[in-house]
CHARMM internal coordinates of N, CA and C (Angstrom, degrees):
IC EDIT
DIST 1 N 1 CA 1.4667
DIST 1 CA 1 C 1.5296
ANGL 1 N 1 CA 1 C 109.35
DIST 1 C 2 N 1.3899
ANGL 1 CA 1 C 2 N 107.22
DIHE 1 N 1 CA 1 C 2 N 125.36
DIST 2 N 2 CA 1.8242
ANGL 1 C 2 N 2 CA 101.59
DIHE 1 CA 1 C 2 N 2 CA 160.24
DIST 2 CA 2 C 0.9428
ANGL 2 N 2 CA 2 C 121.36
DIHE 1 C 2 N 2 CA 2 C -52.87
DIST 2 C 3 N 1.4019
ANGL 2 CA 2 C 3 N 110.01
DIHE 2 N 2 CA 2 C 3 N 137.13
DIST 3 N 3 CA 1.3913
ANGL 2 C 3 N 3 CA 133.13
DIHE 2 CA 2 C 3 N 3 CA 179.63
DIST 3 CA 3 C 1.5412
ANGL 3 N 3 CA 3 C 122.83
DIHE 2 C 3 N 3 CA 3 C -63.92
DIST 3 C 4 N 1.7091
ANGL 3 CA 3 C 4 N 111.99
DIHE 3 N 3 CA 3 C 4 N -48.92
DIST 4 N 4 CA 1.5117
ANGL 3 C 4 N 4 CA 112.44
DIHE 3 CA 3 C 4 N 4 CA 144.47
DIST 4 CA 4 C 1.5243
ANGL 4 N 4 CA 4 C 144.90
DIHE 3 C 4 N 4 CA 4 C -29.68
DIST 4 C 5 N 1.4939
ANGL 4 CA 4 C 5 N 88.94
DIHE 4 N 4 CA 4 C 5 N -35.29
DIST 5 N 5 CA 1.8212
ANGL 4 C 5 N 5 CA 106.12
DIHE 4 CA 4 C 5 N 5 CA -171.77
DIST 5 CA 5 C 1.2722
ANGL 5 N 5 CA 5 C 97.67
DIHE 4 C 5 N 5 CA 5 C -119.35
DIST 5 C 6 N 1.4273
ANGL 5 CA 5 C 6 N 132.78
DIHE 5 N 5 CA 5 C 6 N 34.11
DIST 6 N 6 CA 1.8217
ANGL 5 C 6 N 6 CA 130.14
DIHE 5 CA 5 C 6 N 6 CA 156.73
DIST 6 CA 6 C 1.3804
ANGL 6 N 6 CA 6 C 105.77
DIHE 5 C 6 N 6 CA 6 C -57.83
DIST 6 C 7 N 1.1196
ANGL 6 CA 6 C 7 N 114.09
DIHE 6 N 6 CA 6 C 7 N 133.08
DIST 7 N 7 CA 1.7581
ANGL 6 C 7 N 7 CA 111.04
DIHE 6 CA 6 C 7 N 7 CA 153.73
DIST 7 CA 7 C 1.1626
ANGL 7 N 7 CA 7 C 111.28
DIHE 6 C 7 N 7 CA 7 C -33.90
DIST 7 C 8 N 1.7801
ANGL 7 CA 7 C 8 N 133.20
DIHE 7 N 7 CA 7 C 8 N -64.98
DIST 8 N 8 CA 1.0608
ANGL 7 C 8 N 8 CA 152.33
DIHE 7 CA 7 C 8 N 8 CA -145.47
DIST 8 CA 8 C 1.7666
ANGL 8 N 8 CA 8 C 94.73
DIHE 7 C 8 N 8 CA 8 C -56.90
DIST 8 C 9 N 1.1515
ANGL 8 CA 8 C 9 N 100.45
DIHE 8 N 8 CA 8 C 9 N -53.64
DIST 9 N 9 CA 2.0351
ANGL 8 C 9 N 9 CA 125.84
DIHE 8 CA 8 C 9 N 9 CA -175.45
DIST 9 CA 9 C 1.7786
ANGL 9 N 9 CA 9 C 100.31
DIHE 8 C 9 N 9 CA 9 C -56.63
DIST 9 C 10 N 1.6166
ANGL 9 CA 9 C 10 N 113.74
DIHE 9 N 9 CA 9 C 10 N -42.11
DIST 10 N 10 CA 1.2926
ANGL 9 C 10 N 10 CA 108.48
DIHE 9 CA 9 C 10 N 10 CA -156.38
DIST 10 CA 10 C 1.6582
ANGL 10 N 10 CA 10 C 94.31
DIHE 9 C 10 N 10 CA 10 C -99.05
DIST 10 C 11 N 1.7398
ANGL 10 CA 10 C 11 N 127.83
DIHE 10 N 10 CA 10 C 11 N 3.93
DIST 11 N 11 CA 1.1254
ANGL 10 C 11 N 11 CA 130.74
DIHE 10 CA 10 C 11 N 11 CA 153.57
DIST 11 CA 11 C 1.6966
ANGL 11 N 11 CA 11 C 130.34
DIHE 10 C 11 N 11 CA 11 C -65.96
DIST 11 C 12 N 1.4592
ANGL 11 CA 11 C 12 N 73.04
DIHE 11 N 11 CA 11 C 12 N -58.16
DIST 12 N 12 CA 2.2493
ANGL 11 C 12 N 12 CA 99.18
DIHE 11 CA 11 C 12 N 12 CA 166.53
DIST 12 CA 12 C 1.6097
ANGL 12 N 12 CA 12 C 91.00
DIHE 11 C 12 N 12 CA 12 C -53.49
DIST 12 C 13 N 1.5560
ANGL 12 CA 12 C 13 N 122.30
DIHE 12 N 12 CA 12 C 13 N -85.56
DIST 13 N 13 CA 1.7679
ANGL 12 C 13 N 13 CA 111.06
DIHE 12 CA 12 C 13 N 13 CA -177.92
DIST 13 CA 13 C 1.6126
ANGL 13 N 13 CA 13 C 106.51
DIHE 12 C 13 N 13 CA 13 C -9.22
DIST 13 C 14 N 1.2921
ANGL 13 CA 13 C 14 N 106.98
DIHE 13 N 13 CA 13 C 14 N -98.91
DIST 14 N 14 CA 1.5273
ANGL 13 C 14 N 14 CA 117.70
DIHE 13 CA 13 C 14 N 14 CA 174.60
DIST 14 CA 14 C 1.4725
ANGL 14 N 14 CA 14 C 136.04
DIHE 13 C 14 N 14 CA 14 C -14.95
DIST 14 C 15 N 1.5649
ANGL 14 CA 14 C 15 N 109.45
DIHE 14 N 14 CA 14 C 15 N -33.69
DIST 15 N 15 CA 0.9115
ANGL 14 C 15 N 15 CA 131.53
DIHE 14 CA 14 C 15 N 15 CA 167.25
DIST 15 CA 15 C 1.4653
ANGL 15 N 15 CA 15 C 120.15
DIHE 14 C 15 N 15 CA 15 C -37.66
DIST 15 C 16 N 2.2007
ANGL 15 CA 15 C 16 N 85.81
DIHE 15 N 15 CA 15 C 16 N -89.31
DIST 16 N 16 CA 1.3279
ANGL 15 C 16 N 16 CA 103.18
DIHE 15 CA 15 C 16 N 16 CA 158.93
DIST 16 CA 16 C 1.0658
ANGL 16 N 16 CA 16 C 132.01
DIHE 15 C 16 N 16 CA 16 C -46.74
DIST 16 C 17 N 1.3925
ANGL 16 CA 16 C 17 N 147.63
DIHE 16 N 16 CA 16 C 17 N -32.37
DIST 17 N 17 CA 1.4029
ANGL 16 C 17 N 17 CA 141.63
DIHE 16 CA 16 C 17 N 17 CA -163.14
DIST 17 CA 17 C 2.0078
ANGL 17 N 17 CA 17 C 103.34
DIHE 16 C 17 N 17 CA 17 C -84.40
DIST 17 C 18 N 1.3224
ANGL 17 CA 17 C 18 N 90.16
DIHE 17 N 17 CA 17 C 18 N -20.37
DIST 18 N 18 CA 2.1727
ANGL 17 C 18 N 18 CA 101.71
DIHE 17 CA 17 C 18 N 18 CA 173.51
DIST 18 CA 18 C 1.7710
ANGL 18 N 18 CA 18 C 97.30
DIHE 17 C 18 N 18 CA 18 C -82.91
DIST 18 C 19 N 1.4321
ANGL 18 CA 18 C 19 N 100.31
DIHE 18 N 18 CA 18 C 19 N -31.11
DIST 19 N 19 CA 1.3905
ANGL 18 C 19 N 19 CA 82.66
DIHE 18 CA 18 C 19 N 19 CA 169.99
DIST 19 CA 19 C 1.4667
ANGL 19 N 19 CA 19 C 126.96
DIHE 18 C 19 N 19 CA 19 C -85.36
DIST 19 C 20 N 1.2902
ANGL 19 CA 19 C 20 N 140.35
DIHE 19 N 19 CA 19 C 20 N -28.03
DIST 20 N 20 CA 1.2747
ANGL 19 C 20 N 20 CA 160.66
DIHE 19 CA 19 C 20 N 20 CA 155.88
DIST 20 CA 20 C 2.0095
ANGL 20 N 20 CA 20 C 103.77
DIHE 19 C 20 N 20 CA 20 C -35.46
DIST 20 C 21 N 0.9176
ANGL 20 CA 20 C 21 N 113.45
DIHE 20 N 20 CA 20 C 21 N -42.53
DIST 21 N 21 CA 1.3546
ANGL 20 C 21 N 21 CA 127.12
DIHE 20 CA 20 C 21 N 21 CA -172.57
DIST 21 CA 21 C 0.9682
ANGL 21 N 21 CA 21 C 101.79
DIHE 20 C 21 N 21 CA 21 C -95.75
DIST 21 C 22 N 1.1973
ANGL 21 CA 21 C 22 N 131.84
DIHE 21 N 21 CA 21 C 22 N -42.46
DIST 22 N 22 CA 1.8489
ANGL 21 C 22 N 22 CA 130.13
DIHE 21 CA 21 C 22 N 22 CA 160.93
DIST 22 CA 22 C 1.3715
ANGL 22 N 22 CA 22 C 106.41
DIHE 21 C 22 N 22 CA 22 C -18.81
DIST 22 C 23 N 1.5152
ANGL 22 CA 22 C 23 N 93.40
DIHE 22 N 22 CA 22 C 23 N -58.98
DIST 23 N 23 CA 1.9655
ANGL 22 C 23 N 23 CA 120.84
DIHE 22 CA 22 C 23 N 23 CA -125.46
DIST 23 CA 23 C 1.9683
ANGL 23 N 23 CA 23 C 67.55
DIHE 22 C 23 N 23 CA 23 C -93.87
DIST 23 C 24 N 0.7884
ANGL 23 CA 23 C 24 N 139.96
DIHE 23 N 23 CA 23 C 24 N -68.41
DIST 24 N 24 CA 1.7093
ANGL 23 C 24 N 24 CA 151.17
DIHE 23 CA 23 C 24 N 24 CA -143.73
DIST 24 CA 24 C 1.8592
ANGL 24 N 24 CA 24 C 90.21
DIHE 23 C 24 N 24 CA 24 C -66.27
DIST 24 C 25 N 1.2821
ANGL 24 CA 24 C 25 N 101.16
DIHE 24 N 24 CA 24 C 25 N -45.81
DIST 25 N 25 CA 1.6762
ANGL 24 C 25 N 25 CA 97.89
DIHE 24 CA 24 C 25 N 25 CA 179.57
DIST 25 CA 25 C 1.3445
ANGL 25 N 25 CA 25 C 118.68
DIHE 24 C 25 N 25 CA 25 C -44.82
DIST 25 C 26 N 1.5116
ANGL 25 CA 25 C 26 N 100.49
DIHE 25 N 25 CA 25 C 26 N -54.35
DIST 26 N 26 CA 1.7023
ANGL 25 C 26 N 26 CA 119.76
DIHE 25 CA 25 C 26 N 26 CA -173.32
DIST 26 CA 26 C 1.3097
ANGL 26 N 26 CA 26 C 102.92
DIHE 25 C 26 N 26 CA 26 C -73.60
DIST 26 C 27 N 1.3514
ANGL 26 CA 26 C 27 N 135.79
DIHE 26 N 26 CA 26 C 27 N -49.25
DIST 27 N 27 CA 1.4333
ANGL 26 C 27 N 27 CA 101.53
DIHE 26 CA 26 C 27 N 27 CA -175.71
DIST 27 CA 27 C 1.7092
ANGL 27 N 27 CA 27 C 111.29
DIHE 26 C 27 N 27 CA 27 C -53.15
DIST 27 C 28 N 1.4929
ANGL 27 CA 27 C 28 N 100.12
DIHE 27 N 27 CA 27 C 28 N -59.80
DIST 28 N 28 CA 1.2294
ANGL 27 C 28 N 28 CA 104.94
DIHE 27 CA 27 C 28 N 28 CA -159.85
DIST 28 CA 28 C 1.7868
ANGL 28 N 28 CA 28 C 122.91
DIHE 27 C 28 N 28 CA 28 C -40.12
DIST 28 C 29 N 1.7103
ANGL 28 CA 28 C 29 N 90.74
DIHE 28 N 28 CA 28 C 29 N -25.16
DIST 29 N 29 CA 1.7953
ANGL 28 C 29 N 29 CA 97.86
DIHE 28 CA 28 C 29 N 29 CA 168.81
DIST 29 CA 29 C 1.6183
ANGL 29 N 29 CA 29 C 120.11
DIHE 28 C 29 N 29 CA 29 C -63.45
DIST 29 C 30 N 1.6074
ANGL 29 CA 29 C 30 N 96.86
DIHE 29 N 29 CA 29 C 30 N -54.18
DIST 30 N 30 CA 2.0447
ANGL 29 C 30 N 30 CA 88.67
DIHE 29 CA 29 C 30 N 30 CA 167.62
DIST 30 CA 30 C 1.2918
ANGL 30 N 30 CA 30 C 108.27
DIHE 29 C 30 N 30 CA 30 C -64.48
DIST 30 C 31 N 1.4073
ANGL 30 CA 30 C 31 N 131.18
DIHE 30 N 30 CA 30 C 31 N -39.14
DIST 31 N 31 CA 1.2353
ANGL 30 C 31 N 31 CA 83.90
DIHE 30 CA 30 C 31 N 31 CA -176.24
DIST 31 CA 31 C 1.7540
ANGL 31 N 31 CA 31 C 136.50
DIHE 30 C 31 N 31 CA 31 C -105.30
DIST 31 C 32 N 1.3126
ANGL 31 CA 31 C 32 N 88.22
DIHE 31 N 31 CA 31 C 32 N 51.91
DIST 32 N 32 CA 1.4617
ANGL 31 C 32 N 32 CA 131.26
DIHE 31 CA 31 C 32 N 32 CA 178.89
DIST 32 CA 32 C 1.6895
ANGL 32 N 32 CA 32 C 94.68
DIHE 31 C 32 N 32 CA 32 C -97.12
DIST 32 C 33 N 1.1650
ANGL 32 CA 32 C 33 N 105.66
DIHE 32 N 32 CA 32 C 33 N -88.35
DIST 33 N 33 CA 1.5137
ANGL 32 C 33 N 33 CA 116.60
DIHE 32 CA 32 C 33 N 33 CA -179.27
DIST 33 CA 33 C 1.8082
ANGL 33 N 33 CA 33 C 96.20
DIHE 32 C 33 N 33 CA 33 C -38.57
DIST 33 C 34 N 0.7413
ANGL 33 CA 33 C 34 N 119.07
DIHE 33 N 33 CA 33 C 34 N -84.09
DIST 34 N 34 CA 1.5751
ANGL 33 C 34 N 34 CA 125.91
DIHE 33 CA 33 C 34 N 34 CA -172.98
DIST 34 CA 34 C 1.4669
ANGL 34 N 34 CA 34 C 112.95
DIHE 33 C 34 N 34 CA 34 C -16.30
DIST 34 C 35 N 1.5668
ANGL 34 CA 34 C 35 N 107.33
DIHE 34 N 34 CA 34 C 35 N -50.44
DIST 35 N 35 CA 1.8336
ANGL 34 C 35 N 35 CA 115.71
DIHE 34 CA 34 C 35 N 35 CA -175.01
DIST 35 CA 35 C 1.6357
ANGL 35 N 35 CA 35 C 80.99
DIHE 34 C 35 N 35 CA 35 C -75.09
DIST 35 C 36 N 1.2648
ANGL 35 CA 35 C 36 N 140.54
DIHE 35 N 35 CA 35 C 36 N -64.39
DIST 36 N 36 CA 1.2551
ANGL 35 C 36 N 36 CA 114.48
DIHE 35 CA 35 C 36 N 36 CA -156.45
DIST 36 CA 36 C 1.3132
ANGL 36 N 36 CA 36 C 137.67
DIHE 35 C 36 N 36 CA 36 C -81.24
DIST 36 C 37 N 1.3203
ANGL 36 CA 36 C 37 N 104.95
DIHE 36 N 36 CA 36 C 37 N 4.70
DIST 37 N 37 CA 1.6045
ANGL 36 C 37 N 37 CA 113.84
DIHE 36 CA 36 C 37 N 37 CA 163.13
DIST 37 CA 37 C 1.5458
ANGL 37 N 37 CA 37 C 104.31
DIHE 36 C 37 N 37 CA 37 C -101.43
DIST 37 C 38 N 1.0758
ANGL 37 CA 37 C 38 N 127.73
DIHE 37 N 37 CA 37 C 38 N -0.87
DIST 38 N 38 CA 1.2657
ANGL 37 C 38 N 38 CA 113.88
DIHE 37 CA 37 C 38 N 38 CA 142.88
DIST 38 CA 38 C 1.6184
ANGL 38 N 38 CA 38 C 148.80
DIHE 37 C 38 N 38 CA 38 C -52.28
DIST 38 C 39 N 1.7385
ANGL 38 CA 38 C 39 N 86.92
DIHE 38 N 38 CA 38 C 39 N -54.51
DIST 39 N 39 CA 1.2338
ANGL 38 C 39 N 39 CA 119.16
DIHE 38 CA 38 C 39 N 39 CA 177.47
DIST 39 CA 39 C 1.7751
ANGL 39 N 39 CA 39 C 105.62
DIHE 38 C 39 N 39 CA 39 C -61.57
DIST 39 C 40 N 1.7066
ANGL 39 CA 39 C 40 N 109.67
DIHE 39 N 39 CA 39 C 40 N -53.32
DIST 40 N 40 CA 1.4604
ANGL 39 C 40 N 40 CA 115.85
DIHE 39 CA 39 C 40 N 40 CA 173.40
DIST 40 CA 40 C 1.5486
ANGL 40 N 40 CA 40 C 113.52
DIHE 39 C 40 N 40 CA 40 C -41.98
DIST 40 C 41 N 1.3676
ANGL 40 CA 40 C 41 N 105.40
DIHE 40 N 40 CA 40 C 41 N -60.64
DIST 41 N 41 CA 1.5679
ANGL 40 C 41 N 41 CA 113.96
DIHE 40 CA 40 C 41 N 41 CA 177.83
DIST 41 CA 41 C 1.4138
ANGL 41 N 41 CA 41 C 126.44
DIHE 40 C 41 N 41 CA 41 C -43.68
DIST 41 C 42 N 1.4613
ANGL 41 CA 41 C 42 N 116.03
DIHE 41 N 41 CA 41 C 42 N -20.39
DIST 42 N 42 CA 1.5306
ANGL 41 C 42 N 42 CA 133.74
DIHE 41 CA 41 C 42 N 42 CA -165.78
DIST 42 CA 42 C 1.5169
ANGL 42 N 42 CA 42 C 85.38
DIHE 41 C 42 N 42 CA 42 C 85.41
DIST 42 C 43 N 1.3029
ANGL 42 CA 42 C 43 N 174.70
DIHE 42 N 42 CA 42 C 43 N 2.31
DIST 43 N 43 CA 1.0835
ANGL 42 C 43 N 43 CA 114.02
DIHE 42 CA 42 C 43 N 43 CA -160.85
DIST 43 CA 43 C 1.6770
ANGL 43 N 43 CA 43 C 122.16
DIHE 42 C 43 N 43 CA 43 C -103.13
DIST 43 C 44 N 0.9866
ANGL 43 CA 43 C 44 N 90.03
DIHE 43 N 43 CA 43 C 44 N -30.88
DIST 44 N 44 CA 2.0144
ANGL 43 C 44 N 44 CA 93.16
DIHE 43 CA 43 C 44 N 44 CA 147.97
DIST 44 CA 44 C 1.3502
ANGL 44 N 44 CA 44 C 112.69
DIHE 43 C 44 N 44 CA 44 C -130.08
DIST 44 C 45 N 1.5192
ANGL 44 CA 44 C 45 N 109.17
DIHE 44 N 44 CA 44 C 45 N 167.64
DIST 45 N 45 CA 1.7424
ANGL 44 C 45 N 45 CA 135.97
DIHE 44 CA 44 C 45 N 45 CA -159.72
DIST 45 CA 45 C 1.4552
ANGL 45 N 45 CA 45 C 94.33
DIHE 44 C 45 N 45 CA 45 C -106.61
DIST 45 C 46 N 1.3174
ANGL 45 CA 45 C 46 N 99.94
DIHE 45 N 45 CA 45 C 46 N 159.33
DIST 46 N 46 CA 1.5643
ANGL 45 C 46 N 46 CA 100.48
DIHE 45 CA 45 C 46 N 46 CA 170.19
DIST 46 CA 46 C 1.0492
ANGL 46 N 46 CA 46 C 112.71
DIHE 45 C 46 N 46 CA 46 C -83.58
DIST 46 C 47 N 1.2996
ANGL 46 CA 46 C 47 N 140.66
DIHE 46 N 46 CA 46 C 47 N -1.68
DIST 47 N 47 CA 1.5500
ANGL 46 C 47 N 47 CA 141.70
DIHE 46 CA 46 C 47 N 47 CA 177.69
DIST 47 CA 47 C 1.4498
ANGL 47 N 47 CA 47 C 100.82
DIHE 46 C 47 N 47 CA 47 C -99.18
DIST 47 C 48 N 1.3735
ANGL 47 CA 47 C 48 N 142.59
DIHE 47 N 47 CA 47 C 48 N -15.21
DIST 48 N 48 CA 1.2763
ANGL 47 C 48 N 48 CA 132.26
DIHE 47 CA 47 C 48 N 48 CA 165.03
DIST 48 CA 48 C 1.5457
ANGL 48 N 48 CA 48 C 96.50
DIHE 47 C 48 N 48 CA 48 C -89.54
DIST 48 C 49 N 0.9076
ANGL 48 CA 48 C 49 N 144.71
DIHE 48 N 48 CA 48 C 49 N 0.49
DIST 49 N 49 CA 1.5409
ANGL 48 C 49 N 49 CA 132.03
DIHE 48 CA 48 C 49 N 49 CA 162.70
DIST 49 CA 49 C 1.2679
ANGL 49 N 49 CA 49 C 124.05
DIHE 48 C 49 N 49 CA 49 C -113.57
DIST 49 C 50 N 1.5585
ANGL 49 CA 49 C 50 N 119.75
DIHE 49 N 49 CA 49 C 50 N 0.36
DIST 50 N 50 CA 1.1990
ANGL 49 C 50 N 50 CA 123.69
DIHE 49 CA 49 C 50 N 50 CA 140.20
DIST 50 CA 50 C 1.4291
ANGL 50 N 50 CA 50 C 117.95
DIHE 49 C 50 N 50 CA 50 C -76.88
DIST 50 C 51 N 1.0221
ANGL 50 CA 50 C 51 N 120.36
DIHE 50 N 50 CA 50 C 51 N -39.42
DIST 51 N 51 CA 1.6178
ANGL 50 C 51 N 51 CA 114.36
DIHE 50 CA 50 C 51 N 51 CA 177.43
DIST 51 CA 51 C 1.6845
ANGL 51 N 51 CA 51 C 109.09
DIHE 50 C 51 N 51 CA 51 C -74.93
DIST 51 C 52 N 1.0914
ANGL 51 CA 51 C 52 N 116.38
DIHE 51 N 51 CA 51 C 52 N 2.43
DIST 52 N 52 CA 1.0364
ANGL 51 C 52 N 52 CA 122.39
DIHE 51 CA 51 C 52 N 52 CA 166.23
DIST 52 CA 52 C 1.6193
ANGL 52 N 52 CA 52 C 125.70
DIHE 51 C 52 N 52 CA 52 C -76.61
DIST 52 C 53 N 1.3805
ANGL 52 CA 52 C 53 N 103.66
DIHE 52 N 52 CA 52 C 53 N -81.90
DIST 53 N 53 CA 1.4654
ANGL 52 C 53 N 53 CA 114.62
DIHE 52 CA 52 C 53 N 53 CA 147.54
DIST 53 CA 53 C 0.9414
ANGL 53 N 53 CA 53 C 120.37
DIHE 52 C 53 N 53 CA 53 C -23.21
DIST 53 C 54 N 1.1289
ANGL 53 CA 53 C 54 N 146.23
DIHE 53 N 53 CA 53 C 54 N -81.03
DIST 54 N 54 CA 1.4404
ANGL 53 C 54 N 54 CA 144.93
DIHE 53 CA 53 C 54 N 54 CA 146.16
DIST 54 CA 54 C 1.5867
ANGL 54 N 54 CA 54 C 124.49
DIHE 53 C 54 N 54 CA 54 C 0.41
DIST 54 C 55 N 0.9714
ANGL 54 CA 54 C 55 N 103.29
DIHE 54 N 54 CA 54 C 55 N -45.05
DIST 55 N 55 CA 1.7645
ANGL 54 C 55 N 55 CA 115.17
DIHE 54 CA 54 C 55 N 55 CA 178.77
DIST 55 CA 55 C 1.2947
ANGL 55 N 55 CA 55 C 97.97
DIHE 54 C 55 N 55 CA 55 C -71.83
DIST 55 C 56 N 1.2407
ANGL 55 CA 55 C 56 N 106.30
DIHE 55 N 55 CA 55 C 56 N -75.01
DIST 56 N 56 CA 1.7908
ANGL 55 C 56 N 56 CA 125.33
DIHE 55 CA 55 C 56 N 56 CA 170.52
DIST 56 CA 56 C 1.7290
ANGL 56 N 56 CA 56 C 115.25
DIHE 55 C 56 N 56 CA 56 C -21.69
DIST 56 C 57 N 1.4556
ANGL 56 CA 56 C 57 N 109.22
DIHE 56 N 56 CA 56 C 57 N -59.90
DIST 57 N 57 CA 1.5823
ANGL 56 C 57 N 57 CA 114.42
DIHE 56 CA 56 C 57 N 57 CA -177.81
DIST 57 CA 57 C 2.0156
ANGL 57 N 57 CA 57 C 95.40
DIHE 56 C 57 N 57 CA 57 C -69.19
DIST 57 C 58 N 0.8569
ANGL 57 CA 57 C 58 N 109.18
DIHE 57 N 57 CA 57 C 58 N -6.38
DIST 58 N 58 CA 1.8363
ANGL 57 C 58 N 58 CA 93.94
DIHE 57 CA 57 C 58 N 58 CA -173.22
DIST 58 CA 58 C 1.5521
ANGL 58 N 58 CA 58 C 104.78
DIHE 57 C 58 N 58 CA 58 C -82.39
DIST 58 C 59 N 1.2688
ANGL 58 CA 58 C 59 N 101.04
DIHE 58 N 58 CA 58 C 59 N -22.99
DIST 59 N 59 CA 1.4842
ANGL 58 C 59 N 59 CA 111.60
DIHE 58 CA 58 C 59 N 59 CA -177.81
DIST 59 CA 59 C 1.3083
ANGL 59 N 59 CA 59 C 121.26
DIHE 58 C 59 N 59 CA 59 C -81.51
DIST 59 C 60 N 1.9209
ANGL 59 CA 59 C 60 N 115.93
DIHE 59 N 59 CA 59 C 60 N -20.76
DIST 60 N 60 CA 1.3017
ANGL 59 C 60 N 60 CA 116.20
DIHE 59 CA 59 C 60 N 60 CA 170.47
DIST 60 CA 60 C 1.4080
ANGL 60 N 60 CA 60 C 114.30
DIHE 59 C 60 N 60 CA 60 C -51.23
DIST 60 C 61 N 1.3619
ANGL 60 CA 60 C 61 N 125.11
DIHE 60 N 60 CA 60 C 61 N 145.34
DIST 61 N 61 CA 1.2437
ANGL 60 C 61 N 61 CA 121.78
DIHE 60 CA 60 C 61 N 61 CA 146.17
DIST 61 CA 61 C 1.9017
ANGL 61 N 61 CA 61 C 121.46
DIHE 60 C 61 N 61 CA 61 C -75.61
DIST 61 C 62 N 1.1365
ANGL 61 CA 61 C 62 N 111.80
DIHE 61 N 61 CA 61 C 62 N 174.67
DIST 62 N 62 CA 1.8034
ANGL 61 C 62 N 62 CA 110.73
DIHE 61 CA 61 C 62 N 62 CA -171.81
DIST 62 CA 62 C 1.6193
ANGL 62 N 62 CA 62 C 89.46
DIHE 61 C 62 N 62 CA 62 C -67.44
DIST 62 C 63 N 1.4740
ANGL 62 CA 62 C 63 N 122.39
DIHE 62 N 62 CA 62 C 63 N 162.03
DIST 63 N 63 CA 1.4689
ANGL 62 C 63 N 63 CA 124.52
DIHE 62 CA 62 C 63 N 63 CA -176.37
DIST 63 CA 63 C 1.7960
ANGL 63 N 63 CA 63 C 81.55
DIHE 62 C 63 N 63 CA 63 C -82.60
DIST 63 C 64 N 1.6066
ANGL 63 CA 63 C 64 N 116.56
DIHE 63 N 63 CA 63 C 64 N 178.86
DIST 64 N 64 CA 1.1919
ANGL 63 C 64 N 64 CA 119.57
DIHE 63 CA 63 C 64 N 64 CA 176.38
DIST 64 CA 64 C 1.6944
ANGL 64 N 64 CA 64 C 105.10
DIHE 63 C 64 N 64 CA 64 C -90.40
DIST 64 C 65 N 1.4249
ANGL 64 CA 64 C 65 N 122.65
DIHE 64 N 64 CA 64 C 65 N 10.64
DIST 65 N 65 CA 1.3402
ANGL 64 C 65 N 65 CA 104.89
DIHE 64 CA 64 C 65 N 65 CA -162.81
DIST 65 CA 65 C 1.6207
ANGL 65 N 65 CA 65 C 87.31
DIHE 64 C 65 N 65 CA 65 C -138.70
DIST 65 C 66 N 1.5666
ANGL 65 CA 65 C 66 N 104.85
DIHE 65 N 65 CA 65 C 66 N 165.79
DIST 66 N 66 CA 1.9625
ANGL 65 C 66 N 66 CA 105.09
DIHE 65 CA 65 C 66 N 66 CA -164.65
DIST 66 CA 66 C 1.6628
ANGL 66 N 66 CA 66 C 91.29
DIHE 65 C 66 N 66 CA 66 C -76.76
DIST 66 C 67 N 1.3729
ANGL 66 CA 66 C 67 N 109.03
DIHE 66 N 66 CA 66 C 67 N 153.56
DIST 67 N 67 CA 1.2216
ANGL 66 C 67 N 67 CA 123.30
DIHE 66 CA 66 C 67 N 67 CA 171.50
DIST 67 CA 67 C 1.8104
ANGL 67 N 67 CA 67 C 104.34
DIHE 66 C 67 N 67 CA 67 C -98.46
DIST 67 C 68 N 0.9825
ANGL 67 CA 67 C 68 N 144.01
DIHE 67 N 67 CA 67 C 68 N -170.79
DIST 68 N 68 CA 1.2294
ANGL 67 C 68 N 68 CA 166.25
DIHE 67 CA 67 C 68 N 68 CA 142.98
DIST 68 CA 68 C 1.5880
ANGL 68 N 68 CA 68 C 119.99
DIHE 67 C 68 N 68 CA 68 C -115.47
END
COOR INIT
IC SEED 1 N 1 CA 1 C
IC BUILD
C-alpha cells in the first residue's frame, strides 16, 4: 500500500484540516471582537472600515487557484 494514501495518513490529513478551522475560527472571532470594540470606543465607524477593506481588496491580486 502507498504510503501517501494510508488510512492512517488520510486520518492525520483530517486531523489537521479540523485543526486549521479550529485555529481560522479563533482568529476570525478576535478579530471580530477587536473591530467592535473599536467601533464601541468611537474610534473607528463601520463605514471607515468598510471603505477600508475595500481599498485593501482592490489591491489583491486573483488567488492562483478558481474560487467558487
Amino acid at each position: 500500500m502507498d504510503q501517501l494514501s494510508s488510512p492512517m495518513n488520510e486520518v492525520n490529513i483530517m486531523a489537521k484540516l479540523a485543526d486549521l478551522k479550529d485555529e481560522h475560527y479563533h482568529t476570525l472571532l478576535a478579530l471580530s471582537v477587536a473591530i467592535e470594540l473599536l467601533i464601541e470606543k468611537g474610534v473607528l465607524t463601520r463605514e471607515e472600515i468598510a471603505r477600508k477593506a475595500a481599498e485593501l481588496d482592490a489591491f489583491m491580486v486573483p488567488p492562483p487557484y478558481p474560487t467558487a
